[in-house]
Backbone of each chain as ProteinMPNN parsed JSONL, in Angstrom:
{"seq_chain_A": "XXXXXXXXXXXXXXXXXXXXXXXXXXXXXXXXXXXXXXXXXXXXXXXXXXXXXXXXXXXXX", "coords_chain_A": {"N_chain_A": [[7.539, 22.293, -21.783], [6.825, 20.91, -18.38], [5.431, 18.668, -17.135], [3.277, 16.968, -14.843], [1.483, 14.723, -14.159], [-1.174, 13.263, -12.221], [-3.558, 10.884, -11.587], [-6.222, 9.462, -10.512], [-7.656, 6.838, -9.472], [-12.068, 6.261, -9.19], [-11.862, 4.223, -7.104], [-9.714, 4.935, -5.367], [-6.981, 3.954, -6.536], [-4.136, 5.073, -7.454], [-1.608, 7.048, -9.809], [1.45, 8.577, -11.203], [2.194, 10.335, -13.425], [5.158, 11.741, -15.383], [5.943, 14.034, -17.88], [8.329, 15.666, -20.434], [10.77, 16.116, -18.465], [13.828, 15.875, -17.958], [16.327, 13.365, -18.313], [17.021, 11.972, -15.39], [15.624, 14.033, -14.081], [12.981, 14.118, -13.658], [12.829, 11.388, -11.739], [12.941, 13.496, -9.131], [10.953, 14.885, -9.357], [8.945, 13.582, -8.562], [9.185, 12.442, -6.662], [8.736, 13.689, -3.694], [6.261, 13.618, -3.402], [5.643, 10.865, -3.946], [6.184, 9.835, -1.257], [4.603, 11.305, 0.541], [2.211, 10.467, -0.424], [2.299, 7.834, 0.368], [3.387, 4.039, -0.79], [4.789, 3.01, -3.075], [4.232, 0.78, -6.26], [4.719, 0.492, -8.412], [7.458, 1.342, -10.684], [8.171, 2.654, -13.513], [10.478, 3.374, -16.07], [10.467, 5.454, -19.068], [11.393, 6.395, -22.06], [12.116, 8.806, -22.545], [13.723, 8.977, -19.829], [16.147, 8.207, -19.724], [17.48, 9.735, -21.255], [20.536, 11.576, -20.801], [21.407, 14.34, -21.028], [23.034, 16.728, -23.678], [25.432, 15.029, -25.949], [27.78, 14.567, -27.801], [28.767, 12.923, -31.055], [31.204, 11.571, -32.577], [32.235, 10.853, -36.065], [34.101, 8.497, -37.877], [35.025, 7.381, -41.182]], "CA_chain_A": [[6.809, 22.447, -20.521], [7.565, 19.79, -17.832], [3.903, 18.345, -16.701], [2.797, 15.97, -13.895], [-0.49, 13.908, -14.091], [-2.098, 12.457, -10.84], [-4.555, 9.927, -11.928], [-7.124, 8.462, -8.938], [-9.699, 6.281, -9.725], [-12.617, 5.774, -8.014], [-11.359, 3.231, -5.898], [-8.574, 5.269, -4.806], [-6.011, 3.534, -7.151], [-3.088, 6.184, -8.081], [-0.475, 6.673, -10.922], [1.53, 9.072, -11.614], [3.251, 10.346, -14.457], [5.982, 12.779, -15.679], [6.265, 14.528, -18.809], [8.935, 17.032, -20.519], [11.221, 15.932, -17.963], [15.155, 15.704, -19.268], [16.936, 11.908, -17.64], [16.418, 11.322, -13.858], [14.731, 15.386, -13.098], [11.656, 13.366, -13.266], [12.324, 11.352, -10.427], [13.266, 14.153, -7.918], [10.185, 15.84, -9.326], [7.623, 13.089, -8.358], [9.631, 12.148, -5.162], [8.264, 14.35, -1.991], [4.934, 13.345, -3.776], [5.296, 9.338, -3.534], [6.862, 9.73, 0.033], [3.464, 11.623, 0.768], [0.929, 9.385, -0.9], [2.152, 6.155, 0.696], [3.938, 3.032, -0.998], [5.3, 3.09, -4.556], [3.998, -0.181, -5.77], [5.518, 0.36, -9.256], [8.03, 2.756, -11.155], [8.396, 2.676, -14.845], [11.217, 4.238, -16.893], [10.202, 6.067, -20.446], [12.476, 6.541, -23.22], [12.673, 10.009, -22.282], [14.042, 9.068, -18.643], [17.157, 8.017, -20.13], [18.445, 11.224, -21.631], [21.414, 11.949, -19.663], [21.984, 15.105, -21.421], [23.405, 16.508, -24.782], [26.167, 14.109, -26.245], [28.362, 14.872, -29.425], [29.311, 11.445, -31.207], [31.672, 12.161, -34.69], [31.72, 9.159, -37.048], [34.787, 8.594, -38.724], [34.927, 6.426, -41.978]], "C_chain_A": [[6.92, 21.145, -19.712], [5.774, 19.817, -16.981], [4.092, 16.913, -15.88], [1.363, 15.75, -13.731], [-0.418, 12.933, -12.474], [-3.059, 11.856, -11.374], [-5.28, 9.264, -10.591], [-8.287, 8.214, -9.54], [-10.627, 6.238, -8.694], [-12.431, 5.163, -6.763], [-9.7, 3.535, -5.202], [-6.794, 4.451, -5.37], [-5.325, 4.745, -7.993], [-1.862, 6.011, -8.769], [-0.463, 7.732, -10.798], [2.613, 9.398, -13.0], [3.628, 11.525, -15.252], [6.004, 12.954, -17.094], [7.101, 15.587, -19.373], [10.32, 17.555, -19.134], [12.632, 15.437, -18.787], [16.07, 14.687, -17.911], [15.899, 11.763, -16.405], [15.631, 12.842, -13.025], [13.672, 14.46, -13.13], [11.355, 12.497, -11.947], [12.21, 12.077, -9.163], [11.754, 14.885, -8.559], [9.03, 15.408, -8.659], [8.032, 12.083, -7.02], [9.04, 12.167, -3.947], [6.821, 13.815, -2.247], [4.628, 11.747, -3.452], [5.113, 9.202, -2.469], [5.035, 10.012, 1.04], [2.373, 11.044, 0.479], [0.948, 7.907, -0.086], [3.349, 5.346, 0.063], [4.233, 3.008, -2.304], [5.098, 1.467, -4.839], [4.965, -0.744, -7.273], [5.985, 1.242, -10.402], [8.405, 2.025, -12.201], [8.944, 3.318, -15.978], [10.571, 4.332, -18.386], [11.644, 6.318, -21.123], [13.138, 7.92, -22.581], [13.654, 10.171, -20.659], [15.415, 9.063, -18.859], [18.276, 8.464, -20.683], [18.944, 11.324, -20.465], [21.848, 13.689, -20.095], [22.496, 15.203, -22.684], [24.738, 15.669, -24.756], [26.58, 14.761, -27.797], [28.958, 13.768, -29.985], [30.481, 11.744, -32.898], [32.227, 10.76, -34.702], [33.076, 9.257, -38.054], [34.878, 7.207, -39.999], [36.6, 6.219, -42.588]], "O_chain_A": [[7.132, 20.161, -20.42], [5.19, 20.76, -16.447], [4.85, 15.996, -16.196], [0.429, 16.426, -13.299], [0.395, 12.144, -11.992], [-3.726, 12.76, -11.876], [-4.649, 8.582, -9.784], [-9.3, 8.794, -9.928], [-10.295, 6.188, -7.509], [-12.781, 5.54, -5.645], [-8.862, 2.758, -4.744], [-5.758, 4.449, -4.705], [-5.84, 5.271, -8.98], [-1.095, 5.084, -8.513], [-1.457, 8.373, -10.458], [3.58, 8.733, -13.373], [2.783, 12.261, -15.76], [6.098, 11.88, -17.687], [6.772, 16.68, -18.913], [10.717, 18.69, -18.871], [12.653, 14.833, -19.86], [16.383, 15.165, -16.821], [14.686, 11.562, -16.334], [15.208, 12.875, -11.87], [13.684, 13.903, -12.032], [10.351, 12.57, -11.239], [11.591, 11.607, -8.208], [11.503, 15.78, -7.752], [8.189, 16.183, -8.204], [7.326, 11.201, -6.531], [8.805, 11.201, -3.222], [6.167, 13.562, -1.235], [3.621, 11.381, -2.845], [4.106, 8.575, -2.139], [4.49, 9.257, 1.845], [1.456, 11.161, 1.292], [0.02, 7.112, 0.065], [4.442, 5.86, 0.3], [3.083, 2.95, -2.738], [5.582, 0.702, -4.006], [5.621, -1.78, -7.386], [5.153, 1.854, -11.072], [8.906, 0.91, -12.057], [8.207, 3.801, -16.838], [10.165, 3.281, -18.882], [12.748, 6.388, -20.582], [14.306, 8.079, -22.225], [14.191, 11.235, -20.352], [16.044, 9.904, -18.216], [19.437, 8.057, -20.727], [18.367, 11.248, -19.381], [22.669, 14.225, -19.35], [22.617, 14.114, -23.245], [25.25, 15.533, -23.645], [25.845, 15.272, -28.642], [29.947, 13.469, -29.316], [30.152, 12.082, -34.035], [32.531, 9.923, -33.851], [33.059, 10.08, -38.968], [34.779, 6.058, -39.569], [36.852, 5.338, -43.41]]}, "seq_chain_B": "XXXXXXXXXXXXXXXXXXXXXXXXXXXXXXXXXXXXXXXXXXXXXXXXXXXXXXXXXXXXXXXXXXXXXXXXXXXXXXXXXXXXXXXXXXXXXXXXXXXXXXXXXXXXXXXXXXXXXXXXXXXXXXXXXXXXXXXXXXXXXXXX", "coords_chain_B": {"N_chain_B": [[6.952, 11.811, -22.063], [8.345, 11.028, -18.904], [8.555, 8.969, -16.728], [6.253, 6.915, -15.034], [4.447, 5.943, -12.091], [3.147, 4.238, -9.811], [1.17, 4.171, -6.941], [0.449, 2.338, -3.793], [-2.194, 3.627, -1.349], [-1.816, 5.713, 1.574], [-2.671, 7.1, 4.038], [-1.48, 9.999, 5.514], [-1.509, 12.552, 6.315], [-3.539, 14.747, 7.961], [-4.648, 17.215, 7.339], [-5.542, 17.093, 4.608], [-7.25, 15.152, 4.993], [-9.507, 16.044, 6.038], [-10.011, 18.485, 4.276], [-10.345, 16.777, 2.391], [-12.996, 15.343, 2.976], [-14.811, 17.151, 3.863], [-15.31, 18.083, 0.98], [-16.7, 15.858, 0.349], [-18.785, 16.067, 1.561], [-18.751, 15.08, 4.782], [-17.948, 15.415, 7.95], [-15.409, 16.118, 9.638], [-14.326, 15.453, 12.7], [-12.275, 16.582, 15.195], [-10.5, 14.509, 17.48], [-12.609, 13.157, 18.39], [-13.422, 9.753, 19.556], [-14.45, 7.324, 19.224], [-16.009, 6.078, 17.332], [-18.917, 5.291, 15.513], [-21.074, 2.262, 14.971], [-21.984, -1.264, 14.382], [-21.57, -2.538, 16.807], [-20.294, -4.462, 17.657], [-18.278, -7.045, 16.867], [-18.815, -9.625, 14.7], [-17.35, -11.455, 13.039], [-17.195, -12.295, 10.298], [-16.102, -10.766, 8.464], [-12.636, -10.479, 7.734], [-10.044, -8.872, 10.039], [-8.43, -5.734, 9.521], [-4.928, -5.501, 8.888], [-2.947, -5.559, 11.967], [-4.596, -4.76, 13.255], [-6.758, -5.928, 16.03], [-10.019, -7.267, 17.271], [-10.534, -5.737, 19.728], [-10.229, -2.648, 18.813], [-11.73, -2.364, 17.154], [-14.062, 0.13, 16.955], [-12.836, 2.43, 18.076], [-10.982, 5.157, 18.31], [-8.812, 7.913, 16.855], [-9.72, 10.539, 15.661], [-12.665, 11.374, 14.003], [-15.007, 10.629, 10.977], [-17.828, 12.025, 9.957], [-21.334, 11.968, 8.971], [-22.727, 14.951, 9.06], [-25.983, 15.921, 10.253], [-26.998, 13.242, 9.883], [-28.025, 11.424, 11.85], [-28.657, 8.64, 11.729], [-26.526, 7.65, 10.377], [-23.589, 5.556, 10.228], [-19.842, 5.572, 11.055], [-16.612, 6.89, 10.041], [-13.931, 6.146, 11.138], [-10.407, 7.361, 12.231], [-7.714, 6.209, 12.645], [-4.562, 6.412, 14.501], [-1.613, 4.568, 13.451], [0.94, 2.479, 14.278], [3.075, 3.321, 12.502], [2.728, 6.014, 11.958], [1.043, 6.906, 9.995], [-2.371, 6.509, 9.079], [-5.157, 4.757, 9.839], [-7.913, 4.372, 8.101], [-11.235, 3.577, 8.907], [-14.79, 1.789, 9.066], [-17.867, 0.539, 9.349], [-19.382, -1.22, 6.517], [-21.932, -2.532, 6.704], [-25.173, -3.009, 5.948], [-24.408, -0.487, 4.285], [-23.388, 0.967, 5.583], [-25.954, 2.338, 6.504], [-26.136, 4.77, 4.68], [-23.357, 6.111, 4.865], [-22.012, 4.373, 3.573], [-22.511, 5.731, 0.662], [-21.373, 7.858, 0.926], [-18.845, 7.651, 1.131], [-17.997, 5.555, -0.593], [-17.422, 2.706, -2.511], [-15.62, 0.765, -0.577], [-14.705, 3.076, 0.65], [-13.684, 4.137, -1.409], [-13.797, 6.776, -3.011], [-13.727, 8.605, -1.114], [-10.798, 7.866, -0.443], [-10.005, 9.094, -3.169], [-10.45, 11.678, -3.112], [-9.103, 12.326, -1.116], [-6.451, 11.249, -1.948], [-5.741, 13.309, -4.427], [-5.971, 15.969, -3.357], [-3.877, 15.876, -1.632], [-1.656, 15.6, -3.373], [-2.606, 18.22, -5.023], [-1.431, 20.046, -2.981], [1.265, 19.364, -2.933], [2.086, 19.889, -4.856], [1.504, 22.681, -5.34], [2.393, 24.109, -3.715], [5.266, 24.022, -4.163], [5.382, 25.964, -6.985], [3.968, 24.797, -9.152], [1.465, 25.273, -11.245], [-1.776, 24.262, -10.608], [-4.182, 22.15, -11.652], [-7.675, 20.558, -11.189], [-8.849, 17.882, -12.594], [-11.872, 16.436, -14.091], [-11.581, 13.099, -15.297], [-12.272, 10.25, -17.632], [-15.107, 7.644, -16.686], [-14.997, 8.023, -13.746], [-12.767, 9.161, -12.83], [-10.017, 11.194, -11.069], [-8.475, 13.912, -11.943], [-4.808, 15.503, -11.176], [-3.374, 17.851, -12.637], [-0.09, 19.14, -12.849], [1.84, 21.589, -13.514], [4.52, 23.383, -15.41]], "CA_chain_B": [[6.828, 10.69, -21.34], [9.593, 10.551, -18.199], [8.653, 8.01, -16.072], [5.287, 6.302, -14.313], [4.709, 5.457, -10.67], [1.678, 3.564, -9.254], [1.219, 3.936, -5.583], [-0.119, 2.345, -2.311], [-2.0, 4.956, -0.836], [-1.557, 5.789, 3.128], [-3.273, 8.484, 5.132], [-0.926, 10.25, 6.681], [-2.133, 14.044, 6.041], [-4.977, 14.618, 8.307], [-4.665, 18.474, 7.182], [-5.589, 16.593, 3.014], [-8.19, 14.621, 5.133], [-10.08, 17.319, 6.071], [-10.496, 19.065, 3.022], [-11.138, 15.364, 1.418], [-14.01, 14.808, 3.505], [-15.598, 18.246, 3.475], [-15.477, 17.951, -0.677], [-17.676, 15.032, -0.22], [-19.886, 16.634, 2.744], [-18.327, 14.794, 5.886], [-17.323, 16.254, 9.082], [-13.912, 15.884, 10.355], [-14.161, 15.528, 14.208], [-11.174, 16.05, 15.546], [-10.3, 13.913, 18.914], [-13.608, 12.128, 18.799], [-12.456, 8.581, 20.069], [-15.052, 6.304, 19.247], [-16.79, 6.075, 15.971], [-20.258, 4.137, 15.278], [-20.661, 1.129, 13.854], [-22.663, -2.077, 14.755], [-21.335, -2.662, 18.033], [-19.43, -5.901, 18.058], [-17.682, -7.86, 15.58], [-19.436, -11.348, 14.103], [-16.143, -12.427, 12.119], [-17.584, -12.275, 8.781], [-14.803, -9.858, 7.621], [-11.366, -9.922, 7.918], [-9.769, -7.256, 10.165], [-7.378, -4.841, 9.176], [-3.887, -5.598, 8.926], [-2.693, -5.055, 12.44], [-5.762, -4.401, 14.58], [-7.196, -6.442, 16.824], [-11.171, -6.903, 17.255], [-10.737, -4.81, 20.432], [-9.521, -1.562, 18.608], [-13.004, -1.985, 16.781], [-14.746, 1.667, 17.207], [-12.082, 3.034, 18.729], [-10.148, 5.876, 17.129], [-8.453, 9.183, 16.966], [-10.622, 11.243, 15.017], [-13.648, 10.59, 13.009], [-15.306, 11.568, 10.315], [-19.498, 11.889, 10.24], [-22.247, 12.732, 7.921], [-23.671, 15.852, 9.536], [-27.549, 16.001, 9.994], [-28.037, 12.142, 10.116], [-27.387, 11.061, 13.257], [-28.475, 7.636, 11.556], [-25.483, 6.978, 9.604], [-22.171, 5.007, 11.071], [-18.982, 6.697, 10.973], [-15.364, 6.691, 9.504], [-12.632, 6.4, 12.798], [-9.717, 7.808, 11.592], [-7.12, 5.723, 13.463], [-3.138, 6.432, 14.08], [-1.045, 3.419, 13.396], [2.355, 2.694, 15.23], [4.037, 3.778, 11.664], [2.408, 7.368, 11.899], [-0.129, 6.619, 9.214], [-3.831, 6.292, 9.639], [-6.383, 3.469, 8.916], [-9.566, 4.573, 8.336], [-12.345, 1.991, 10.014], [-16.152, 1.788, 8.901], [-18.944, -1.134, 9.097], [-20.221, -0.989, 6.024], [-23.27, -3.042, 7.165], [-26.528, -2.027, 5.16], [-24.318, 0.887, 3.543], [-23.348, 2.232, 6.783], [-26.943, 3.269, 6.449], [-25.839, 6.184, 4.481], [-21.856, 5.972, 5.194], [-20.808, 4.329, 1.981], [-23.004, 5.991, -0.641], [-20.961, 9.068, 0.894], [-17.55, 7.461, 0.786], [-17.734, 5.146, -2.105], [-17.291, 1.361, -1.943], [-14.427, 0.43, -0.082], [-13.779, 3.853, 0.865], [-12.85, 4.624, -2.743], [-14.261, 8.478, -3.103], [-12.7, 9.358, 0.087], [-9.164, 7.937, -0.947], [-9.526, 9.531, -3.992], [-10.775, 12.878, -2.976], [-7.694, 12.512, -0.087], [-4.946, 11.72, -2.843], [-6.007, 14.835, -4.979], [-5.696, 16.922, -2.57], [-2.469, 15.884, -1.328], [-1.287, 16.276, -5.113], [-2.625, 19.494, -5.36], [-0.806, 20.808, -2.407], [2.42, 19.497, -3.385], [2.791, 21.064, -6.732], [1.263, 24.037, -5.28], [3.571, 24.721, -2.597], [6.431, 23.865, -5.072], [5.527, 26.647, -7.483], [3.487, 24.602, -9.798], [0.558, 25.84, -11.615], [-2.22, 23.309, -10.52], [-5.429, 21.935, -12.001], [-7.907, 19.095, -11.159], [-9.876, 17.82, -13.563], [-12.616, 14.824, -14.335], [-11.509, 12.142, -16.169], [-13.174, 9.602, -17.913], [-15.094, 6.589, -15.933], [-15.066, 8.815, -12.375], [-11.108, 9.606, -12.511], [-9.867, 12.744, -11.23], [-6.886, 13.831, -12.408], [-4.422, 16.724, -10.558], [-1.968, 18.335, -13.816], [0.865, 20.49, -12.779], [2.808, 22.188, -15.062], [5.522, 24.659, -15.508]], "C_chain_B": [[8.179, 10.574, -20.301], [9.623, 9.189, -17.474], [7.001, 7.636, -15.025], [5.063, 5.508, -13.292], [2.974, 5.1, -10.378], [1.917, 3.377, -7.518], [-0.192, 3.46, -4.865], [-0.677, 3.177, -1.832], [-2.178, 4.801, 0.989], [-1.839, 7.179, 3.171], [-2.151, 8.807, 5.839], [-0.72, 11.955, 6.778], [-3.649, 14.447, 6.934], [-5.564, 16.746, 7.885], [-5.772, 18.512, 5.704], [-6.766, 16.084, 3.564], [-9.822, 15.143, 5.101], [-10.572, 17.819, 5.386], [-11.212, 17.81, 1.842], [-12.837, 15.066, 1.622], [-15.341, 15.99, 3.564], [-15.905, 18.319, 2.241], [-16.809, 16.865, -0.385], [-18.67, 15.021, 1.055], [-19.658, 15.729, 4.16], [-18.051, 16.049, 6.529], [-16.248, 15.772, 9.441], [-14.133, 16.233, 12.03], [-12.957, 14.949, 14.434], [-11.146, 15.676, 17.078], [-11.704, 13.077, 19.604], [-12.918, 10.369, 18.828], [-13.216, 6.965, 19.859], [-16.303, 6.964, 18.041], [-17.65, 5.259, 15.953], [-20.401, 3.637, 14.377], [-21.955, -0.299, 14.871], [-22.641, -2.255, 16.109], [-20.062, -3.603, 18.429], [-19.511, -6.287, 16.686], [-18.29, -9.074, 15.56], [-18.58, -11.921, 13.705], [-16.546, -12.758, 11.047], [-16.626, -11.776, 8.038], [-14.024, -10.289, 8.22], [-10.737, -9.071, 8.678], [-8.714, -6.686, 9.526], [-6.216, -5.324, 9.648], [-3.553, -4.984, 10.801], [-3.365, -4.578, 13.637], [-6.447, -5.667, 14.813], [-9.732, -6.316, 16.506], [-11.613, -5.569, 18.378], [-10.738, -3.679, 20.02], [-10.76, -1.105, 17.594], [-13.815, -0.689, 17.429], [-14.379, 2.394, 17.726], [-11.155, 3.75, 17.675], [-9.736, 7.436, 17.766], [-8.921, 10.339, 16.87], [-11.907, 10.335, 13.949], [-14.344, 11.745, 12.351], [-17.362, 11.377, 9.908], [-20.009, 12.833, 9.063], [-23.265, 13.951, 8.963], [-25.346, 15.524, 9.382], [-28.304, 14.441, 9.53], [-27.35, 11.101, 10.789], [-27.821, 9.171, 12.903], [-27.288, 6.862, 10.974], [-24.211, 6.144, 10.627], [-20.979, 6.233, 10.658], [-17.976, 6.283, 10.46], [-14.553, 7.051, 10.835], [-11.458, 6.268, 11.559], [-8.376, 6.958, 12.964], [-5.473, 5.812, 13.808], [-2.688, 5.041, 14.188], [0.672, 3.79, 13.866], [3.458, 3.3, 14.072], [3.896, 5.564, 11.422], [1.65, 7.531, 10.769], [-1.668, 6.475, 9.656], [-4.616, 5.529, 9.244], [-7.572, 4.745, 9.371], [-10.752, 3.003, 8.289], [-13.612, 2.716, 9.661], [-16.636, 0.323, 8.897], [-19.304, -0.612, 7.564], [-21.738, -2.025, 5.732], [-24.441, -2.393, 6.586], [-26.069, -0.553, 4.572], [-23.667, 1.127, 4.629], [-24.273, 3.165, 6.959], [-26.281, 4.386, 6.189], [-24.057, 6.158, 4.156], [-21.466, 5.73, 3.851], [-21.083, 4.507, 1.0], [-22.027, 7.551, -0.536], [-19.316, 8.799, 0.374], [-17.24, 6.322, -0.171], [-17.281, 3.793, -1.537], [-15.783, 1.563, -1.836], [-13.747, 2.064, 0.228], [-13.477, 4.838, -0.729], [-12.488, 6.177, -2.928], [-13.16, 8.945, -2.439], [-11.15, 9.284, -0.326], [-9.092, 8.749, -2.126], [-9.516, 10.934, -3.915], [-8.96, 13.621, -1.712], [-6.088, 12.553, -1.23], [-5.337, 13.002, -3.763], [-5.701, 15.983, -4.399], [-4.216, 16.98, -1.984], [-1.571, 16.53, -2.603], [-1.098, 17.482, -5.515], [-1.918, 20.356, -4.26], [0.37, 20.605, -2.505], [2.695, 20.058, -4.256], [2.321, 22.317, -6.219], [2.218, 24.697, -4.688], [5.549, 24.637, -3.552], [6.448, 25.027, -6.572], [5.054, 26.316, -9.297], [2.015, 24.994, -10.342], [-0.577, 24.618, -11.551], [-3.674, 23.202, -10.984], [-5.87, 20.755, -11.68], [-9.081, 18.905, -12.111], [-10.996, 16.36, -13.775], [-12.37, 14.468, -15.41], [-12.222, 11.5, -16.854], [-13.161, 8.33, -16.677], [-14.986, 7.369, -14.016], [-13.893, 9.088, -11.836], [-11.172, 10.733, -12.454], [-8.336, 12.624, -11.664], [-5.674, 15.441, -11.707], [-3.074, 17.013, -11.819], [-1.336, 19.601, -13.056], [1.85, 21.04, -13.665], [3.662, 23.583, -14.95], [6.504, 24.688, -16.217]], "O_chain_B": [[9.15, 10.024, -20.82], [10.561, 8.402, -17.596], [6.852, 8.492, -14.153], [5.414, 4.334, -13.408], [1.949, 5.682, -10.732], [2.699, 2.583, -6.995], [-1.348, 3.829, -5.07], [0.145, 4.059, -1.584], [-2.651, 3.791, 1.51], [-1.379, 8.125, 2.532], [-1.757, 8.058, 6.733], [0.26, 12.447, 7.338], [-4.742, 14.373, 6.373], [-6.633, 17.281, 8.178], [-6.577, 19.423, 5.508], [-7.714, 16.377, 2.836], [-10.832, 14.816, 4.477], [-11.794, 17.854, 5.533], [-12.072, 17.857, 0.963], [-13.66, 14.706, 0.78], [-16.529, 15.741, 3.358], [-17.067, 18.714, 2.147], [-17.883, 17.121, -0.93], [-19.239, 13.998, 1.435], [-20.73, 15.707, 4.765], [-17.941, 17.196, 6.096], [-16.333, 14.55, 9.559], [-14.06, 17.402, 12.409], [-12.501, 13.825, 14.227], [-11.696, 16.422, 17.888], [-11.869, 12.591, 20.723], [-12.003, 9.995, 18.094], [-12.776, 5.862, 20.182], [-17.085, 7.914, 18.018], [-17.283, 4.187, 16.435], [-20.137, 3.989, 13.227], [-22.578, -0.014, 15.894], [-23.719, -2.135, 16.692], [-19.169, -3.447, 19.261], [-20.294, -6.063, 15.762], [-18.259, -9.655, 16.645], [-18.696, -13.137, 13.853], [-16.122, -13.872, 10.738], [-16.296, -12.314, 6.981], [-14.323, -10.635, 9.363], [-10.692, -8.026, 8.029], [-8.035, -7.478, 8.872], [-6.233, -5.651, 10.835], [-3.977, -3.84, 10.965], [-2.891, -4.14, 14.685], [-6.702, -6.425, 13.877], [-10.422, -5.56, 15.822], [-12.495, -4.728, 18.205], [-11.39, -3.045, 20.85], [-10.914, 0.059, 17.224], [-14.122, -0.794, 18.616], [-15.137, 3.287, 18.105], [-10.699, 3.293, 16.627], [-10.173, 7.969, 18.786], [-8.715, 11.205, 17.72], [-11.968, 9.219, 13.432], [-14.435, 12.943, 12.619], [-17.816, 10.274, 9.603], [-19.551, 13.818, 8.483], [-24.359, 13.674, 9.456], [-25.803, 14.915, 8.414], [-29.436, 14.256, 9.083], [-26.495, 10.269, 10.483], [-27.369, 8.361, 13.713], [-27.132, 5.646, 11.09], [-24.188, 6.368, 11.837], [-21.14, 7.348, 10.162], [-18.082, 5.08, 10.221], [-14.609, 8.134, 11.417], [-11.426, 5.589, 10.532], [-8.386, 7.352, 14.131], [-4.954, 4.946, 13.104], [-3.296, 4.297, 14.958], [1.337, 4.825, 13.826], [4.548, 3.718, 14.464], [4.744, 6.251, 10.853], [1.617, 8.735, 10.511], [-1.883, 6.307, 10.856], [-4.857, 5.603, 8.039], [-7.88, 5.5, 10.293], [-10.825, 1.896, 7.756], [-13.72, 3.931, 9.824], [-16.048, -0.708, 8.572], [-19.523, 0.598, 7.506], [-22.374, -2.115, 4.682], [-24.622, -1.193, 6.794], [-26.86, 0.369, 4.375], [-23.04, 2.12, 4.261], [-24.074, 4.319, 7.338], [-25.814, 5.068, 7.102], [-23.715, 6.201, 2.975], [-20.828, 6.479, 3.111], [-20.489, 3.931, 0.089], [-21.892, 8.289, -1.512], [-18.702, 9.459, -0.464], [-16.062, 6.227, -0.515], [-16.852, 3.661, -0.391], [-14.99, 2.175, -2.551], [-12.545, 2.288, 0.086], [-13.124, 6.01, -0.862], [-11.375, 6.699, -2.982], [-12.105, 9.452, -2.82], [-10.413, 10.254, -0.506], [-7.975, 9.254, -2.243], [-8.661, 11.528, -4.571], [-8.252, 14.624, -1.619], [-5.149, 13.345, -1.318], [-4.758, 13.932, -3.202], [-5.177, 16.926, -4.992], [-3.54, 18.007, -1.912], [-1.008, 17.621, -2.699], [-0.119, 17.962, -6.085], [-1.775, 21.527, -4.61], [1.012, 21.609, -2.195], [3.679, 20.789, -4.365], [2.871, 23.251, -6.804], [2.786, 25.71, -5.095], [6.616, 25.208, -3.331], [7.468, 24.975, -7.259], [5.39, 26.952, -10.296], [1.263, 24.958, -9.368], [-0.41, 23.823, -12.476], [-4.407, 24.154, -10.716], [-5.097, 19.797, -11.706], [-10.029, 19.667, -12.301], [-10.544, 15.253, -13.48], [-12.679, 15.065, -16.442], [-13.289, 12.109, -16.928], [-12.207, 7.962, -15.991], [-14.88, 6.472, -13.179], [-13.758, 9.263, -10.625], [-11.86, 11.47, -13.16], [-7.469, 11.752, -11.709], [-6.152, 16.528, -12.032], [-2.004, 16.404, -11.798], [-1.861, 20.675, -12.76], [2.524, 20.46, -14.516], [3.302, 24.63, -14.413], [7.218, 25.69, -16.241]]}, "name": "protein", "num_of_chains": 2, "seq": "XXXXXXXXXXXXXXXXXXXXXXXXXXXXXXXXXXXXXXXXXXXXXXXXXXXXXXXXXXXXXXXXXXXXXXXXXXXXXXXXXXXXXXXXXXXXXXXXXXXXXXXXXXXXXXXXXXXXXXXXXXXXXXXXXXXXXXXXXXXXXXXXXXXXXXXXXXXXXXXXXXXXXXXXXXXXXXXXXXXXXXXXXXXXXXXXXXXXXXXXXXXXX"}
C-alpha cells in the first residue's frame, strides 16, 4: 500500500512523508503537494528511495 | 519509508483558507480591505518581511471572530509573489484573536495546511483521513 503522512504541529510546522513507494515514485507523489504548501525547507532520501527497480546480479566463483 | 520533506508554509489557497478558518469558527470576509488592530504601529515588533508600516491594517480579505465585535482581526494580504501574509496585533490576545488562532497564528496554519493536504490526495484519487496526533498534531494519511 503506498501511504502519505502530513504531519502539522501546532505551530504550523509541516513534514511530510512517503511510504510503500518503489525509487523516485515518491517524489512525483509528494510534488504538486510541496509546490502547494509553500517552500521545501528539507528533503530526505530513505533506503527505500533508492530502489531503482528489480536487478538480477549472478555470482560467478 | 520513501522519502521526508519539511516545508515552509505559504498561503496561497484562499479556497483551503476558508474552510481553515471556519474549522476554527472565523469568518472569511472576502474583499474586506482593512482589518482591526490597534491603530498605529509603536515599533516594538518587527514587521513582516516586505511590508512597510503603511500597509499596516490594510488588506485583501480578512478573517473575524463573528459575534465579538471586540476582537481584532486577521488581514489576509496578497503579496507581489501571489502568496498571502496573514497580519494580526496580537496586543492583549487580540482581545480574543489569538486564543482563536493559536500563538503565532499556529492553529490557523495548521488547520490551513490540512486542508490543503486533504484536497490534494483527494482530488488525486487518494483515500483520505485526518487524524489527532499526539501533543496537538494533526496528521492528513492518504493511502492507496
Amino acid at each position: 500500500m503506498k501511504k502519505i503522512t502530513v504531519t502539522v504541529t501546532p505551530d504550523g510546522e509541516t513534514s511530510i512523508k512517503t511510504e510503500g513507494f518503489k525509487g523516485p515514485e515518491c517524489k512525483a507523489a509528494t510534488a504538486d503537494l510541496e509546490k502547494a504548501l509553500g517552500k521545501v525547507t528539507s528533503d530526505i532520501a530513505t533506503p527505500e528511495m533508492h530502489y531503482h527497480g528489480d536487478s538480477k546480479t549472478t555470482h560467478k566463483q | 519509508m520513501s522519502h521526508v520533506v519539511k516545508v515552509a508554509l505559504e498561503v496561497k489557497d484562499l479556497d483551503s483558507l476558508r474552510q481553515a478558518a471556519s474549522l476554527l469558527g472565523l469568518e472569511f470576509v472576502e474583499g474586506q480591505t482593512a482589518y482591526k488592530w490597534y491603530g498605529r504601529s509603536i515599533g516594538d515588533y518587527p514587521l513582516p518581511e516586505g511590508l512597510t508600516s503603511a500597509d499596516l491594517g490594510t488588506c485583501d480579505h480578512a478573517l473575524r471572530i463573528p459575534g465579538n465585535p471586540s476582537a481584532y482581526e486577521v488581514g489576509v494580504k496578497r503579496n507581489a509573489s501571489g502568496s498571502y501574509s496573514l497580519l494580526w496585533d496580537f496586543w492583549q490576545g487580540g482581545y480574543g484573536l489569538q486564543a482563536a488562532i493559536g500563538q503565532n497564528g499556529g492553529l490557523l496554519k495548521q488547520a490551513y495546511a490540512c486542508r490543503v493536504a486533504a484536497k490534494n490526495y483527494a482530488t488525486k484519487g487518494y483515500r483520505v483521513n485526518v487524524v489527532k496526533g499526539e501533543n496537538g498534531t494533526m496528521q492528513v494519511i492518504a493511502s492507496k
